[in-house]
C-alpha positions in Angstrom: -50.2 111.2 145.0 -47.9 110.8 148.1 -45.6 112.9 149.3 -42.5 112.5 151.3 -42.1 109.1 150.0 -40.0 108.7 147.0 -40.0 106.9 143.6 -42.0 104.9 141.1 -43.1 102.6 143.5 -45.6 104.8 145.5 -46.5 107.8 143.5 -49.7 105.9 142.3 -53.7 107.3 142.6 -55.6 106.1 145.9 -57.6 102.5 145.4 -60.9 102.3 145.1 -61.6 100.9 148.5 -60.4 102.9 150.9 -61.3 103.5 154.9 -62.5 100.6 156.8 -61.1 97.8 158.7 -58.2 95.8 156.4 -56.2 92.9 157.1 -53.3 92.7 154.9 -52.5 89.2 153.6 -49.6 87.3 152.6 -49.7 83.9 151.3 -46.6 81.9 152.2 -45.7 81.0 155.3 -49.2 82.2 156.5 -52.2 80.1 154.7 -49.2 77.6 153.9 -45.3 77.0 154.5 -43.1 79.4 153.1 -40.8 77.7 150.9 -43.4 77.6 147.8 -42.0 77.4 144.0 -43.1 78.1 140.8 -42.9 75.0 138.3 -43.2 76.0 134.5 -46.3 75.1 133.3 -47.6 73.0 136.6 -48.0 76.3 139.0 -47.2 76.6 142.5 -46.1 73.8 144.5 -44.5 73.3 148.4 -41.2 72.5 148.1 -40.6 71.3 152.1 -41.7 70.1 154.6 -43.6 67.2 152.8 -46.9 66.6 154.0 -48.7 70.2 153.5 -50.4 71.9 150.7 -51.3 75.0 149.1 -53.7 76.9 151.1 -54.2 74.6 153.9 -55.1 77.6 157.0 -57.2 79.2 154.0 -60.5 77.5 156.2 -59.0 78.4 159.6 -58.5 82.2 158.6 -61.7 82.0 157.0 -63.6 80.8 160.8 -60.9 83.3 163.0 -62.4 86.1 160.4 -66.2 85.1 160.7 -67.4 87.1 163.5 -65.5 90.4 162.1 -67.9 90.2 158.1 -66.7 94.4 157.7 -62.8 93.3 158.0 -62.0 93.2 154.5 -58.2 92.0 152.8 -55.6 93.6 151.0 -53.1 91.3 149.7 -49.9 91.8 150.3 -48.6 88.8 149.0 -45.7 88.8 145.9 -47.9 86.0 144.1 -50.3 89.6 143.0 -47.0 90.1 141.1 -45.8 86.8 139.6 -49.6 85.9 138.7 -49.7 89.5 137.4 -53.6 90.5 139.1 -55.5 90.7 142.3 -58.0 88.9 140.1 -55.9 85.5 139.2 -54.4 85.4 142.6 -57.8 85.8 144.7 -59.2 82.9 143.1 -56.6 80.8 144.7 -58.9 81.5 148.3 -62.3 79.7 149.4 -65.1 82.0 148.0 -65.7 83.4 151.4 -62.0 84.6 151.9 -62.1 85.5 148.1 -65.5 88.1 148.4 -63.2 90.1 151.5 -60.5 90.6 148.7 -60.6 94.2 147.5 -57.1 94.9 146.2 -53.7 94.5 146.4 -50.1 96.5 147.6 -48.9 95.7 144.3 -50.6 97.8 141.3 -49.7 97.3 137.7 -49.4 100.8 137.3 -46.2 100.6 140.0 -42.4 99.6 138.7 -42.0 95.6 139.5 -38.3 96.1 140.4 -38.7 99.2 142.9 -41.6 97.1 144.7 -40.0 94.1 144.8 -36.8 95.9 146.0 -38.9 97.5 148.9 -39.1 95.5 152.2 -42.7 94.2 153.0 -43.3 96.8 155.8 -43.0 99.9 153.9 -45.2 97.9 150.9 -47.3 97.8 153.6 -47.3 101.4 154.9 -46.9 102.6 151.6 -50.6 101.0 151.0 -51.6 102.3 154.3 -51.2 105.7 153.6 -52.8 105.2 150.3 -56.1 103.4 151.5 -56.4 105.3 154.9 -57.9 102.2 156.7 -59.8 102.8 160.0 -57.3 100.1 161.6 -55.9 97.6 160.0 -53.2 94.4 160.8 -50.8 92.4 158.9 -50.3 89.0 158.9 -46.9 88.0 157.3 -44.2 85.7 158.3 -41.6 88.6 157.3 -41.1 90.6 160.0 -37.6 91.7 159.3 -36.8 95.7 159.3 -40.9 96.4 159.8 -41.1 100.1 160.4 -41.0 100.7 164.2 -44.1 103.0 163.7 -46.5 100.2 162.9 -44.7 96.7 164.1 -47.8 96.7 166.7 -50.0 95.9 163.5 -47.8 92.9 162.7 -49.1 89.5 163.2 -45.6 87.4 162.9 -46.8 84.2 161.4 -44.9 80.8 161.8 -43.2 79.8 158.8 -43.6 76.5 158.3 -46.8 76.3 160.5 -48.4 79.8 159.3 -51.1 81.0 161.3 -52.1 77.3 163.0 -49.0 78.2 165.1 -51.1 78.3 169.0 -49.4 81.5 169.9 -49.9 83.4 166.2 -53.7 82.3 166.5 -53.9 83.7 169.7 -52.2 86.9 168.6 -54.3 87.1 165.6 -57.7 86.6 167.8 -56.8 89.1 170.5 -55.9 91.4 167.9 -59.2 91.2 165.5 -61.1 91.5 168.5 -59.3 95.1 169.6 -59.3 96.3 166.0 -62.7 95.6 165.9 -63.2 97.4 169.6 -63.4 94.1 171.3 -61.8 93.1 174.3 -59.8 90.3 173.7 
C-alpha cells in the first residue's frame, strides 16, 4: 500500500509487472484524434476531423517502438475504464503493440469516480510509484497540471495529429533512445 498519497484511488496492491522500462499510453489524441465518442451499441467512433480513424499511428508507434522489444506499456488511457479491462481494451492494438501491454493505471479494484476525478499526471505517478519502473515516459496529449516532478517524462502529443505530429515524433525518438541509454 502507498503512503502519503490519500484515498481509494491509490491504496491498491503493486501490479504484477513491475521494474523495467514502461511507456504509458493513452489512446486519444495519441494513436488517433482526440475527440472520439461512444455510440450505443456501434462502439467508438471519431467525431471530427473527418477523414481519420480509430487507431491510425497504432503501426507508426508500433515501428518508433521496434528497436526498444524490453520497453513494455501501461495504459493510461480512460477507455481501460469505459470498456471495463486491460483485456477488452488491448485488443483494440495490432498484436505486436498488444503483446507489450501488461496493465493498466486504472484497476477494478480502484473507485471509478476518485480516478476519474484525478488529473492524468498523478494517475500516472500514482502507477509509478506502484510499478517502480526503471525509466519510463508518457505519451498523452493532456499535459495540463502534470506534476512538475516528472513533466520531463511527458511526451505532449498533438491532438488532432497524435504522435505523426514531426516534432512529437522527434521528441518521442530522442526520448526512447535516452531511456533506453541511447544517444539520441
Amino acid at each position: 500500500m502507498l503512503t502519503g498519497i490519500p484515498g481509494p484511488t491509490f491504496d491498491i496492491r503493486a501490479p504484477r509487472h513491475t521494474g523495467g522500462l514502461v511507456l504509458y499510453l493513452d489512446f486519444d489524441g495519441v494513436l488517433h484524434p482526440e475527440d472520439v465518442w461512444v455510440r450505443l451499441n456501434k462502439g467508438p467512433y471519431i467525431a471530427s476531423p473527418p477523414g481519420h480513424e480509430l487507431f491510425e499511428h497504432a503501426e507508426l508507434l508500433e515501428r518508433v517502438l521496434l528497436p526498444y522489444p524490453d520497453v513494455k506499456i501501461v495504459l493510461s488511457t480512460s477507455w481501460v475504464r469505459v470498456y471495463k479491462g486491460v483485456a477488452r481494451v488491448a485488443r483494440k492494438l495490432p498484436p505486436e503493440l498488444r503483446a507489450r501491454v501488461v496493465g493498466a493505471t486504472y484497476h477494478r479494484s480502484m473507485d471509478p469516480e476518485s480516478f476519474r476525478q484525478t488529473l492524468r499526471g498523478m494517475q500516472i505517478w500514482a502507477d509509478v510509484l506502484r510499478r517502480q519502473p526503471v525509466d519510463w515516459i508518457a505519451l498523452d496529449d493532456d499535459y495540463l497540471d502534470w506534476p512538475s516532478w516528472c513533466g520531463d517524462k511527458l511526451v505532449r502529443t498533438h491532438e488532432v495529429l497524435g504522435i505523426s505530429a514531426p516534432v512529437v515524433l522527434a521528441e518521442l525518438r530522442a526520448k526512447l533512445a535516452r531511456m533506453h541509454g541511447d544517444e539520441p
